[in-house]
Each structure stands twice: as C-alpha cells, then as structure tokens.
C-alpha positions, 0 to 999 in steps of 0.5 A, a space after each residue: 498608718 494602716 495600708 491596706 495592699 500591704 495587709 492584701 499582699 499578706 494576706 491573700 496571695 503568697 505564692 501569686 506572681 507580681 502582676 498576677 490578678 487572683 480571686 481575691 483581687 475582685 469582690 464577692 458577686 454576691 455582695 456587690 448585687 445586693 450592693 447595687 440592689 440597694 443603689 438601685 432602691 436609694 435611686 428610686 428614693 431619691 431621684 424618683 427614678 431607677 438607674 441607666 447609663 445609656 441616657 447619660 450619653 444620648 443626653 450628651 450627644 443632644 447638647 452637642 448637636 444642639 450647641 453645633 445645629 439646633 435646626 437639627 436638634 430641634 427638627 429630630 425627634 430623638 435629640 428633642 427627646 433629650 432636649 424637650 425637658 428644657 435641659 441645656 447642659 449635659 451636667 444639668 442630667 443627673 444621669 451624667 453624674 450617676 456615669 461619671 460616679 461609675 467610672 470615678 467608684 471603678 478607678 478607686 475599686 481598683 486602686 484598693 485591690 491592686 488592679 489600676 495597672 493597664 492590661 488586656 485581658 485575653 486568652 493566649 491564642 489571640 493578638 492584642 489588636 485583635 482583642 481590641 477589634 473584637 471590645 471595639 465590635 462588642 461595645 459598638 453593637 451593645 450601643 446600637 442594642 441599647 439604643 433599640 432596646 430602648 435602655 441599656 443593661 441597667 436601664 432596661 435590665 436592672 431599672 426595668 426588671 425592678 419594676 417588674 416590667 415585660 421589656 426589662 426581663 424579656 431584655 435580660 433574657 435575651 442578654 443572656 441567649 445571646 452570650 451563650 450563642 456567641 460563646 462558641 464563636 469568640 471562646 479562642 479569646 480566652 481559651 
C-alpha cells in the first residue's frame, strides 16, 4: 500500500532533523486561496450564503443561554438574533457544521504532512507561558474584534469582500494595519 509520509520523508527533506517542519510540510499559499475561493463560491451555490466562523459560536452561546434562562435569551437582543430564526439546537446551524468540518480538514491536513504532533511554535527568546498569554490575548481580542466588526475574517473578510461590500474590505484592511502596528512590539516571539 502506497504511504504517503514515507514517499514525503523521501522526497522532500533529506538533511531536516527528526521533528523539524520545512516548507514542504505546508501548501502552497497560492493554491489553497484559490482553493478556498472556490469553498467560498460552492457555499454561496449551495447555502445561498457565504462563509463565517464567528456566527457558529454565537449560535452556540444563544442555545446554552437559552436552555439555561430563556427570559434572558428571550429579553436580549443579541441572543434572539440567533434564536429568532426558530433554531433550537446549535447542530441545526449549518455554520456549526461548516466549523466543526474546519477543524476536522485541519486534523487530517496535518496528519498527511506530518505536523499532528503538539508544539509551540515560538522564537528562542520567549517562555512557552508566555506564548500562551500572548495566543490567549491575541485570540480574545480577535473575539471581542469580531463581535464588533459584525463578522470575523471569513465573514466579514472573504464573505464581505466577495460581494464587494465597504465593511468586508475596509475590515481586511484594518486586519492588515493592525498586524503591522503591533509587529514591532510582539517581534521578540519570534525572533
């Protein structure tokens, strides 16, 4: 039977030490926008609407709040917002599906390049309790950035943009703006 991270191990990096990711443990950039370019299309085909992970979470945060206290679900407007499409259980979303595919593609992704083994990935000048403060930060603040974006990067990025929306590319651009004026001041992560 054909193995595929033997014929890679062969193949593709003869002088990299055991454990050590190289280029050829990622695909190509390129090939994997047009690759999702065309996700985006199939959803838009198929779902009648475009991409977005943010709304798979608020959906599940609206049905627990709901199962826990519907006065409140009921009385708050960000949870009916969720609820008010008489959706009653989070696997009813299609968006949660889309998420849980996401992260089930990512596990297999990595199982064929060789990359399912756990490791930080971070410069030699920092803690790993450190790196995890700082993705701990990161990840909450891109949450809270969703939230008032009104869409995450591929709701608001790559949905919004595909439709030529002033919201979806004004938000890209700020994604942007903002890596490069935090760069200087989270470099020692990786440097």
């Amino acid at each position: 039977m054909f193995n595929f991270k033997d014929w890679f191990k062969h193949h593709h990096h003869d002088n990299v030490r055991e454990g050590e990711l190289t280029p050829y443990h990622y695909t190509n950039p390129y090939l994997i926008g047009l690759l999702l370019g065309f996700v985006l299309l199939a959803t838009f085909l198929i779902m009648g609407r475009g991409l977005g992970a943010s709304g798979a979470l608020s959906t599940v945060v609206a049905m627990i709040v709901n199962a826990v206290s519907p006065q409140e679900a009921q009385s708050n407007a960000f949870y009916m917002g969720y609820l008010g499409d008489g959706v009653h259980n989070p696997l009813e979303n299609w968006l949660v599906f889309q998420v849980l595919g996401v992260i089930v593609g990512g596990f297999i992704s990595g199982a064929i390049a060789g990359r399912t083994k756990f490791i930080v990935s971070k410069g030699p000048r920092i803690s790993n309790k450190k790196r995890f403060l700082f993705a701990f930060i990161g990840g909450t603040l891109m949450g809270f950035g969703a939230k008032m974006a009104r869409g995450c990067t591929s709701g608001q990025g790559l949905t919004g943009g595909s439709v030529l929306s002033v919201g979806g590319w004004t938000f890209m651009l700020m994604v942007f703006v903002g890596a490069y004026a935090v760069a200087y001041f989270v470099r020692r992560q990786w440097t």
